[in-house]
N, C-alpha and C positions, 0 to 999 in steps of 0.2 A: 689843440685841445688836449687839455690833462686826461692821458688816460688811466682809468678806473683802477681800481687794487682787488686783486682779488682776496676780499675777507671770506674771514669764517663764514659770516651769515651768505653770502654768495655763493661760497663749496658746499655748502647744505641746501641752499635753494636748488642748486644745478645737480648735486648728487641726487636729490630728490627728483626730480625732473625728468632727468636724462631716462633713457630707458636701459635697461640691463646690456652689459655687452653680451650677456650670452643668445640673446636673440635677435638676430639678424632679420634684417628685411629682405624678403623675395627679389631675384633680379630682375630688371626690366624687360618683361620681353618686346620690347619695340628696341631694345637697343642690338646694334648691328654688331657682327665679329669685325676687328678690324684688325691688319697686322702689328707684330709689335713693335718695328719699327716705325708705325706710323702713329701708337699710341700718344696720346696726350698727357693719359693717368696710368697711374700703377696698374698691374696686371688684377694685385689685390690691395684692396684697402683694410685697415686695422677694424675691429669691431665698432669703434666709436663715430668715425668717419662714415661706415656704412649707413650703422643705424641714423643720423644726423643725415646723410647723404650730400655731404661736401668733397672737395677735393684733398686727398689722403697723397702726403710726399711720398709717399713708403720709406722713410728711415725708421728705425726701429729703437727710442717712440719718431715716430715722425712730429713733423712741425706745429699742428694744431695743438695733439697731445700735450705738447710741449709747453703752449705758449697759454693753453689752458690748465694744465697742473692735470691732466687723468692722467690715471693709468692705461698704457698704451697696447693693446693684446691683438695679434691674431689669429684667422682662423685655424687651428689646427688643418694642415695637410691632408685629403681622403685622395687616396690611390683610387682612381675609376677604372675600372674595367667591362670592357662591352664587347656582350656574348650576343648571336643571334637567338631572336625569342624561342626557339625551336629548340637549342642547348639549354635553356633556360627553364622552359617547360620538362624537358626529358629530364634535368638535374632534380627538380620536382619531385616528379613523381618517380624516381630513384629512392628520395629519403622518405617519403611518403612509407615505400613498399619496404624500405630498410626499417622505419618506423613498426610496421607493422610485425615485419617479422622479430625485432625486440620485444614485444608486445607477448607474441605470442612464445616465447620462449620463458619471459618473467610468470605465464601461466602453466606455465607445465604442471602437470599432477605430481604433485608431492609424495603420493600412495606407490609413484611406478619408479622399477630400475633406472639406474643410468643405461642410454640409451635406447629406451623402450619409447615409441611412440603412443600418446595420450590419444583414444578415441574421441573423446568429447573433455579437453583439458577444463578444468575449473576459473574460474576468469580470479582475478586480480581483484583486490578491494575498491578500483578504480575504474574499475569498466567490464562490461558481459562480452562473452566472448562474439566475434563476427562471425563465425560459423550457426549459432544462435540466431545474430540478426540481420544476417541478411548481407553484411554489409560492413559499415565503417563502426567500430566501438563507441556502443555508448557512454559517455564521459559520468561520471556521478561528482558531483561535487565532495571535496571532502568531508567528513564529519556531519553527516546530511542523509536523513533519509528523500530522498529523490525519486523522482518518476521516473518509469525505467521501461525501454522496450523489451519486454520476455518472451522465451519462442513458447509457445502451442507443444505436445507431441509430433504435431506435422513439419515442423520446423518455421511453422508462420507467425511472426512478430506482431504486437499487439503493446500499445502502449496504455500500461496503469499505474494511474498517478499517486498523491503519498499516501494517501490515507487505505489504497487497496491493500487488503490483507498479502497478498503473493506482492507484492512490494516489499511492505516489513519480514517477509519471512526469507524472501532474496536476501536483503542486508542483513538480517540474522545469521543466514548462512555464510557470509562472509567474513563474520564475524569469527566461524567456528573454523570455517577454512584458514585462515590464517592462526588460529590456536590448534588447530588440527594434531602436527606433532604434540604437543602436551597432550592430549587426549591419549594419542596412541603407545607413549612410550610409557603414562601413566599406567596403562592396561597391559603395558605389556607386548602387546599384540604386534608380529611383527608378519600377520598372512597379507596376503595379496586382496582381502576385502572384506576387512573388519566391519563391526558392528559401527554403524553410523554412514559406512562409505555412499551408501544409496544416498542419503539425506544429503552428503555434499555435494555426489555427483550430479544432484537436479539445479546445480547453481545457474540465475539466468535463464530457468523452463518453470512454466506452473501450469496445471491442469484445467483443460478445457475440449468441448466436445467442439467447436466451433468449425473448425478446420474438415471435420468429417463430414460428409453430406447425409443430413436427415432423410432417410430414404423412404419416398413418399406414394402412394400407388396411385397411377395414369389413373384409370378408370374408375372415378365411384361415386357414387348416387345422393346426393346432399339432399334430399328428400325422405333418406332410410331413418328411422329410426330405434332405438330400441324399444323393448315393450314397456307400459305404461309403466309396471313394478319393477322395473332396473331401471328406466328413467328415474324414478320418485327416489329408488336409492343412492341411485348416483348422483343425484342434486343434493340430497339431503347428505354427503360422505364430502362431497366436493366444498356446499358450505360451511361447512364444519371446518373444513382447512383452509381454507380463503379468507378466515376469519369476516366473514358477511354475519351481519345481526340473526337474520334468521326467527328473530323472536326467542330464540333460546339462550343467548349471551348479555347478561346483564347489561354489560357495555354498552352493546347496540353494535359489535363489531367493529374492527380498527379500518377497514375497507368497506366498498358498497358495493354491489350487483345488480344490475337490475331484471334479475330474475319475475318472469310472471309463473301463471299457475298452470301445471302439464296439462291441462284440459285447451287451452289456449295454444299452446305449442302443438299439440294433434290438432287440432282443425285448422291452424296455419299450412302443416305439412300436406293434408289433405283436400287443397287447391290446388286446382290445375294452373302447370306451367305454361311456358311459352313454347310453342311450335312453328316452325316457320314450312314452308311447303319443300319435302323433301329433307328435312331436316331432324335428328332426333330432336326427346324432349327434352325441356332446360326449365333450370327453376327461373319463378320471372323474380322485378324486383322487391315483392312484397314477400318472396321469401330468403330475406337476406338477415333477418332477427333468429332467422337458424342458429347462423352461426357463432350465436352463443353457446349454445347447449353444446353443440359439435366440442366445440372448445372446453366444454367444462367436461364432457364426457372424455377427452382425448386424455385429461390434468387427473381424472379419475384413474385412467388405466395405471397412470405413474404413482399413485398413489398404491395401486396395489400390486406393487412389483417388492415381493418379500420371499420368495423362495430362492432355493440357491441356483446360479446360471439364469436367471428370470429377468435379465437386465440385457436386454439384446434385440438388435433392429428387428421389427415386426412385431413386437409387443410392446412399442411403447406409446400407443396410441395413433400410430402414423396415418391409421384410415381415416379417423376421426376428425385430425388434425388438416388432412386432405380437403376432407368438405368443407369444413369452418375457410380454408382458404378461396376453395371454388365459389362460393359464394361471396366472396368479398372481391372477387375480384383481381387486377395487378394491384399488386402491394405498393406498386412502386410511383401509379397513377393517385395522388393525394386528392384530388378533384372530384375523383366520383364518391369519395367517401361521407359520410352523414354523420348526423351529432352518436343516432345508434351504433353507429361500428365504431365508436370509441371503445367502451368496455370492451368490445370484440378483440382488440387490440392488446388492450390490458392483460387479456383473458390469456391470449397464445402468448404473452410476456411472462405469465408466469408459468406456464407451460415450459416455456423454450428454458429458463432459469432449474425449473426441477430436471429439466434434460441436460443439465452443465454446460448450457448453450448462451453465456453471460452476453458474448457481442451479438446474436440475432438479437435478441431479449433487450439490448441497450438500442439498440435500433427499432424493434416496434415498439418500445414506450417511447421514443423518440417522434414518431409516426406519430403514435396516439397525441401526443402532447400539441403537436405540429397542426393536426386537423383538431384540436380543440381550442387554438389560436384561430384557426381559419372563419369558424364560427364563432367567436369571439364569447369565448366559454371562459372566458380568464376576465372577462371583463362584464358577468351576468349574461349573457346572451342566449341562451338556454331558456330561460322564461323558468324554471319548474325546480322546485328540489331533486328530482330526481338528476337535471345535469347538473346541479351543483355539488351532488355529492359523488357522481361519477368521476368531475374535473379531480376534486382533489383524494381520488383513487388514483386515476393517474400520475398526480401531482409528487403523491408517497412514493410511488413505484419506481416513479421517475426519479426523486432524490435518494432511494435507496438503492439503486442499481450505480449511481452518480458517484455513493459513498464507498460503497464495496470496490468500484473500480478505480477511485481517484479520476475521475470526469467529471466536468462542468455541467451543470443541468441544461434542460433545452431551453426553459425561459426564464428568465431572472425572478425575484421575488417582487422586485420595484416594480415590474411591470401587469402582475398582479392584484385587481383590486376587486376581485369576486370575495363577498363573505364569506366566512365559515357556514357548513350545515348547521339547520336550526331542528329545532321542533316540528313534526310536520305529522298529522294525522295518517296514521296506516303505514309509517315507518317506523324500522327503528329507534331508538334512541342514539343521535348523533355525537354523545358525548367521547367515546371509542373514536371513532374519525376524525373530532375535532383536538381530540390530544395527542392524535399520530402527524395531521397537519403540525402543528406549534414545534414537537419532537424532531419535525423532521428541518426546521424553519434551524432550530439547534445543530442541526448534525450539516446543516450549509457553513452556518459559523464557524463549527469543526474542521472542516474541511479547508474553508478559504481563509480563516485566519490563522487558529492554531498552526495550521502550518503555512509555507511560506507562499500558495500558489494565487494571490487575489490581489485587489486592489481595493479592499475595503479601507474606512477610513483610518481605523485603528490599528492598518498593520504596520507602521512604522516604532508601534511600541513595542516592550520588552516581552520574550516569547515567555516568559514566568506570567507578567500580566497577562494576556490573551490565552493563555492555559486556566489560570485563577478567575475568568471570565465565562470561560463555557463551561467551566465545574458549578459557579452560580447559577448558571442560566439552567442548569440540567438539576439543583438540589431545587430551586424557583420551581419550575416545572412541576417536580413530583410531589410536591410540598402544596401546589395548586390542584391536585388531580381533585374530581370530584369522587364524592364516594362508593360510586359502582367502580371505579376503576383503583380503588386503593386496594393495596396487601398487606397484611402484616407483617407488624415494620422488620422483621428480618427472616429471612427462612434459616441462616443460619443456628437464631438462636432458637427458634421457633420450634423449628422438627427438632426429635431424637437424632443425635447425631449418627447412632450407628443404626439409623431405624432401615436402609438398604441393603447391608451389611449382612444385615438379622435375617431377615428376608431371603436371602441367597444361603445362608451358612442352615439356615434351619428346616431351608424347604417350606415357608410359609407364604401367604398372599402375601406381598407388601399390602396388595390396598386395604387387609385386615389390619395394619399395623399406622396407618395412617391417620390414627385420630388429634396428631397434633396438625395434622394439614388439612382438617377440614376446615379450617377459614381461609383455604386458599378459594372453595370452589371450584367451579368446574370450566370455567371462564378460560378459553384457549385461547381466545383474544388478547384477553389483558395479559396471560401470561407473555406474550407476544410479543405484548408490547413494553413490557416489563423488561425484558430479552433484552430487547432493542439498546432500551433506556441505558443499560447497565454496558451493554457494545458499547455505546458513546462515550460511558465514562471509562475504559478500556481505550478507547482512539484514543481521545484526550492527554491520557497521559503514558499509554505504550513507550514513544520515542523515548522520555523522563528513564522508564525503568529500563528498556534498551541500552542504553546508556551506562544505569549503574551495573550491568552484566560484563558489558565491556571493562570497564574498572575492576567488576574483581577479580576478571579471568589476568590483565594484566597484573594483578597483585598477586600473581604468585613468584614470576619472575623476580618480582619487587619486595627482597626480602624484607629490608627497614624502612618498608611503608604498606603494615596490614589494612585489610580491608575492612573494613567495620561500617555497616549498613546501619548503625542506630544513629551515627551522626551526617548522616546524609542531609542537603541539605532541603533538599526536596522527598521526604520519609513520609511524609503525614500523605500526600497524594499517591505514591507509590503503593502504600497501604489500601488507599480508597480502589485503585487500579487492581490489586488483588482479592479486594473483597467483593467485588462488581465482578471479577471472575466464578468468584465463589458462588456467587446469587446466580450466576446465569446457570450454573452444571447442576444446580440444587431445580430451577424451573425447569429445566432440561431434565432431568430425571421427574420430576411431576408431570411434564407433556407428554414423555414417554410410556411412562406408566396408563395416563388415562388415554390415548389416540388410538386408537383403532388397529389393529397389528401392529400396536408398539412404532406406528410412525411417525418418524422426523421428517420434516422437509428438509431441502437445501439451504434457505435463510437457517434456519434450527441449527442443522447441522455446521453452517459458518459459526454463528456463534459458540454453540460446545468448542468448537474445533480454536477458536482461539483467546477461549478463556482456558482449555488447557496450555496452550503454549506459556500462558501469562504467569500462573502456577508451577510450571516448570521452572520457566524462569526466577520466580520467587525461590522456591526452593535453592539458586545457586546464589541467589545474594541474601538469604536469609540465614542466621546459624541455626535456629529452631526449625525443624520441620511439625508440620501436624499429619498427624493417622490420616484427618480425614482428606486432607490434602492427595495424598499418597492415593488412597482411593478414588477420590473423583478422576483424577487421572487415569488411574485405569479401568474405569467404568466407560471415560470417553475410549479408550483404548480399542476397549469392547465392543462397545455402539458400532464403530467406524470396522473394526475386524468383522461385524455381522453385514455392516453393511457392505462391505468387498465381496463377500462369499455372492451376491445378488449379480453380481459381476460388474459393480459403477467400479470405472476409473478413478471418477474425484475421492471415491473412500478409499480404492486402494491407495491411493497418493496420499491421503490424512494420515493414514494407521503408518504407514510408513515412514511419513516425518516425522509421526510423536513415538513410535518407537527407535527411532536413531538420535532424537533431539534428546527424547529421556537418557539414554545412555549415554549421548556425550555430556548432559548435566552430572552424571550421579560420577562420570570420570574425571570431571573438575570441582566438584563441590570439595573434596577432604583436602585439599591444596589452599584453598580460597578460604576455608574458617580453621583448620585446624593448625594453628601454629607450629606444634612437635611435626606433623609429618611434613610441613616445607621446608620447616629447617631439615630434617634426613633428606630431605630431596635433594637440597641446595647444597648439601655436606659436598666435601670433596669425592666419596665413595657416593653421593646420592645420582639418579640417573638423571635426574633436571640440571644439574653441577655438570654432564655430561655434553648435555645441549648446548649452554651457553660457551659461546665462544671467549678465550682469552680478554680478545681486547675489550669486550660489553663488560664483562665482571671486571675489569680493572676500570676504565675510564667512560661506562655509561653512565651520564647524570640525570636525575631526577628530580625537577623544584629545585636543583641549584646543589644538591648535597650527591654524591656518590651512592648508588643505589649496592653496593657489595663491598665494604674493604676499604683500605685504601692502594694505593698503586705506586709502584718508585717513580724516580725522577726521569726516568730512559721510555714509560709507558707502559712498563713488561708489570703483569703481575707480582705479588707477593709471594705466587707459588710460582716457581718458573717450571716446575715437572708438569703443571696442569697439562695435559693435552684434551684438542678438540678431535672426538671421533668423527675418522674421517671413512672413506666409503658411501655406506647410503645415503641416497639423496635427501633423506630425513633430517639428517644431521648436518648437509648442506645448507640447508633452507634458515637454519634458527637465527642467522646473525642478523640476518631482515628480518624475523618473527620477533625478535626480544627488541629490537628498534621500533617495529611497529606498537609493542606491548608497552613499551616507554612511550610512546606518545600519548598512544588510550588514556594513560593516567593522569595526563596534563589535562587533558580535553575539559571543554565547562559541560554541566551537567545537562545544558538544556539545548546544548549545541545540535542534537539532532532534531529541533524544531526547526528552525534556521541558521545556514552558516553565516550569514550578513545580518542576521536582524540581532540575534541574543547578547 
């Protein structure tokens, strides 16, 4: 028989064909070791041979190769070596602990001598320290704002995901830690704990009472109650901040209560308990509708903690808070609970929230949410308006507590199919509750799209779109509000600009001077919920402006590439992002002005607290400052200094990051817009020319061009006299800090929505 020719079209059917030689087929394990004297086939077969699995001559090509025209390759040679699993393990956990200890060396405090030991060193761009967590560091992805376990004061970890404020304000920090030097040699300041060092030193910790035990009294009487005229006050002081209708808020209230009338509550009180023989007395179970009041009287006492030192276990309602428990029961038993003890729930939730107590307070809206499933209160089961408007009281609480901390809510939307509150004779007006529902329906979108943690349909799109998506959905929104809940349309332009101003400098009422806000009303609700609205658009696009902060702190480094915020590419949203700052610290001063001893709640107090950061931040990537800018700032400044004096930790911890965050902006701002002073910086006599190491000013590139100069052909700069001051660890640190500052610049703009999606 004539055999075949190997043609072209046959080396392309068989090239095509064949499988790769670089991937090898697994050995047989049914084939037996056999000696190699007794072997039949080569020890090793070539690549082609194996994957074919025919008999390989071993010549080098061997004979098939040959007779077929491949090319003929074998495996490259691997040296094996075998250890018992015991050396093998122990080698482990050697690099493991050498790991760690690199780790923690690349964190040393920048602030201390050589040699000095860090008490609480500052973590790395890339992870919080283990002393912190408990544990193994947690990893951050690069260029990503990310969820992060942070310690408590007690040193107890707790994981908040991206959108929780002490999230963003970690990776802010990180941001400054690593620009750190530039701040300090700009200032000058060469003490042992300059102005800002507290605000770095919290890197990896955010404030929370959780950790501390609410201390609650053994003995006491869920039958007591107040007299009928501090009952009647303290319901009518507590609705007022609950934002409940009341009949006095046009709205109708962004929340419901289902308060009855104090006449109904005394003659509930005023029924005999249950006795058993030999037994004290105990309330039975028809006085378990107490425990509302208990509840709202306990959220009352924290309402009226405004002197100074007045913020301390045993006045913050703890007795109160006792009953409302003893009547409900174990907390932790969900089965003996009713449709009634929902709100009860709700009620110590925001209790537990104005006591800076965010994880109890995520766990009994958790509860609540949990046993309004159990009754099937998500799905109409309730029979009555009144549990329809309770569920989505809960419902807010539960996505607003969800938002603040970067948590998943307890029950999906999908599974959801209770209408909104309607019209209902001898209620409120539902329209306040049904626009905090929708708002809150937006701020899930926030959460699981805008940034990277969901599995919604659209998150595989571009984080520009899915940004440009929840800014619709939020301009949608307020654009639908019905007309008890509209504002006019801007408080900025609306009020006198310096009309607080005036008011402090002249010794006069403000509220004498407020005749251009009298169409705000008196509505503390919609104020509320106005707040809110303007938060969201603040999340929305924080990461965006985060970002451009990062870029212009690296532009100073980067002489022949200035910063310039007008051609940014994302400007028009960064804008929206600071005016939405602006509107909340302008309603935040109208809340405070009309509440009751000048009080803010906790929600209140988050939002002032980081719509100033937002305008701080503007302020460093903007070249124009405003007056009134300057001022809101330190009006929050104020708020939070008054409210430390009371003795809260969470204000002393606000006052304190806005006054170190402020100083380290106003220490980088004149480097970032002013031209003449980074060139004297960068001079050879400038003290930033001091920082930068040799080899970064000769041979660091940026976008492909030399960011300083150019450099000879050996590597050595143009100045060979330059020298890097050596000594302080300050000066040690910079040739990482100007490598890290060259990257910042490269970064894309929306990178801190997602590392993988943008």
């Amino acid at each position: 028989m004539t055999r075949l020719s190997n043609t072209p079209a046959n080396s392309s059917i068989s090239s095509a064909s064949a499988p790769s030689p670089l991937h090898r087929l697994p050995v047989n394990p049914r084939r037996k070791k056999v000696a190699p004297d007794e072997r039949k086939r080569v020890a090793t077969a070539c690549n082609s041979c194996n994957v074919r699995r025919i008999k390989c001559s071993g010549e080098r090509p061997c004979r098939q190769c040959t007779s077929a025209q491949r090319e003929c390759l074998y495996p490259e040679p691997v040296e094996r070596v075998t250890i018992p699993r015991a050396e093998l393990e122990s080698l482990q956990r050697r690099c493991a602990s050498l790991e760690r200890q690199l780790a923690a060396t690349e964190r040393s405090d920048p602030r201390l001598e050589p040699g000095q030991q860090a008490a609480s060193p500052p973590t790395s761009s890339n992870s919080t320290p283990s002393s912190l967590t408990g544990g193994t560091p947690h990893t951050v992805r690069l260029g990503g704002i990310d969820g992060r376990m942070l310690a408590d004061p007690a040193g107890t970890s707790r994981y908040l995901g991206e959108t929780s404020g002490a999230t963003f304000l970690d990776t802010l920090k990180e941001l400054i830690v690593t620009a750190a030097p530039l701040a300090k040699v700009l200032d000058g300041d060469s003490g042992r704990n300059p102005a800002g060092a507290a605000f770095l030193g919290s890197l990896g910790q955010y404030q929370t009472h959780d950790s501390r035990p609410l201390v609650l009294p053994v003995a006491v009487d869920p039958l007591a109650l107040p007299s009928e005229a501090e009952m009647s006050s303290a319901l009518s002081q507590a609705r007022y901040f609950i934002q409940d209708g009341n009949g006095i808020f046009a709205s109708g209230g962004i929340m419901f209560w289902p308060f009855v009338d104090i006449q109904e509550i005394l003659s509930l009180a005023s029924l005999p308990g249950t006795q058993g023989p030999g037994e004290p007395k105990r309330p039975g179970p028809h006085h378990r509708p107490l425990a509302l009041y208990h509840a709202s009287f306990a959220f009352v006492r924290m309402l009226n903690i405004r002197d100074p030192g007045s913020a301390v276990d045993g006045q913050l309602g703890e007795e109160y808070f006792a009953r409302a428990r003893s009547l409900l029961g174990n907390l932790l038993d969900r089965t003996t609970y009713t449709i009634t003890d929902i709100a009860v729930l709700a009620l110590m939730a925001l209790y537990l929230i104005e006591n800076n107590r965010r994880d109890a307070a995520y766990m009994a809206i958790s509860n609540a949410m949990t046993i309004s499933v159990m009754h099937g209160l998500h799905k109409g089961g309730s029979g009555n308006e009144i549990g329809v408007r309770t569920f989505w009281t809960v419902y807010v609480l539960d996505r607003w507590l969800g938002c603040v901390m970067g948590r998943p809510p307890t029950t999906p939307d999908d599974a959801i199919t209770l209408p909104l509150p309607r019209e209902y004779p001898g209620l409120p007006s539902p329209a306040g509750l049904r626009a905090h529902v929708e708002l809150c329906k937006i701020s899930d979108y926030i959460v699981y799209s805008s940034y990277r943690e969901s599995g919604l349909p659209d998150l595989l799109t571009n984080a520009t779109v899915r940004v440009g998506k929840a800014l619709e959905m939020l301009r949608t929104w307020r654009a639908n509000l019905p007309p008890a809940l509209q504002l006019p349309a801007d408080p900025l332009t609306l009020l006198p600009v310096d009309i607080f101003t005036m008011a402090a400098s002249f010794g006069q009422d403000p509220a004498g001077l407020l005749t251009g806000a009298a169409s705000f009303g008196r509505d503390r609700a919609c104020w509320s919920l106005h707040m809110s609205y303007n938060q969201l658009v603040i999340l929305a696009i924080r990461p965006a402006m985060l970002m451009a902060v990062w870029k212009a702190v690296a532009s100073i480094v980067c002489d022949n590439l200035p910063f310039d915020m007008e051609n940014h590419p994302h400007l028009e949203p960064i804008r929206a992002c600071s005016d939405a700052a602006r509107r909340n610290l302008r309603l935040g001063r109208l809340m405070r002005l009309h509440s009751p001893r000048q009080k803010l709640l906790l929600p209140d107090l988050h939002n002032i607290f980081n719509a100033a950061i937002v305008l701080i931040m503007h302020q460093m990537v903007f070249v124009n400052l405003r007056t009134q800018d300057l001022d809101d700032v330190g009006w929050t400044i104020e708020v939070f200094d008054t409210e430390a004096e009371t003795g809260s930790e969470y204000a002393k911890d606000c006052a304190r990051v806005l006054h170190d965050f402020k100083y380290l902006a106003q220490r980088l701002r004149n480097p970032i817009h002013d031209p003449g002073t980074k060139r004297v910086l960068l001079s050879d006599e400038g003290a930033l020319r001091d920082l930068l190491p040799s080899e970064a000013a000769s041979a660091a590139v940026v976008d492909g061009s030399s960011s300083r100069g150019s450099a000879t052909t050996n590597g050595e700069a143009e100045n060979p006299g330059h020298q890097v001051k050596r000594g302080p660890q300050l000066y040690q640190r910079v040739a990482a800090m100007y490598q890290t500052l060259s990257c910042w610049w490269q970064a894309d703009y929306m990178q801190f929505y997602s590392t993988f999606l943008s």
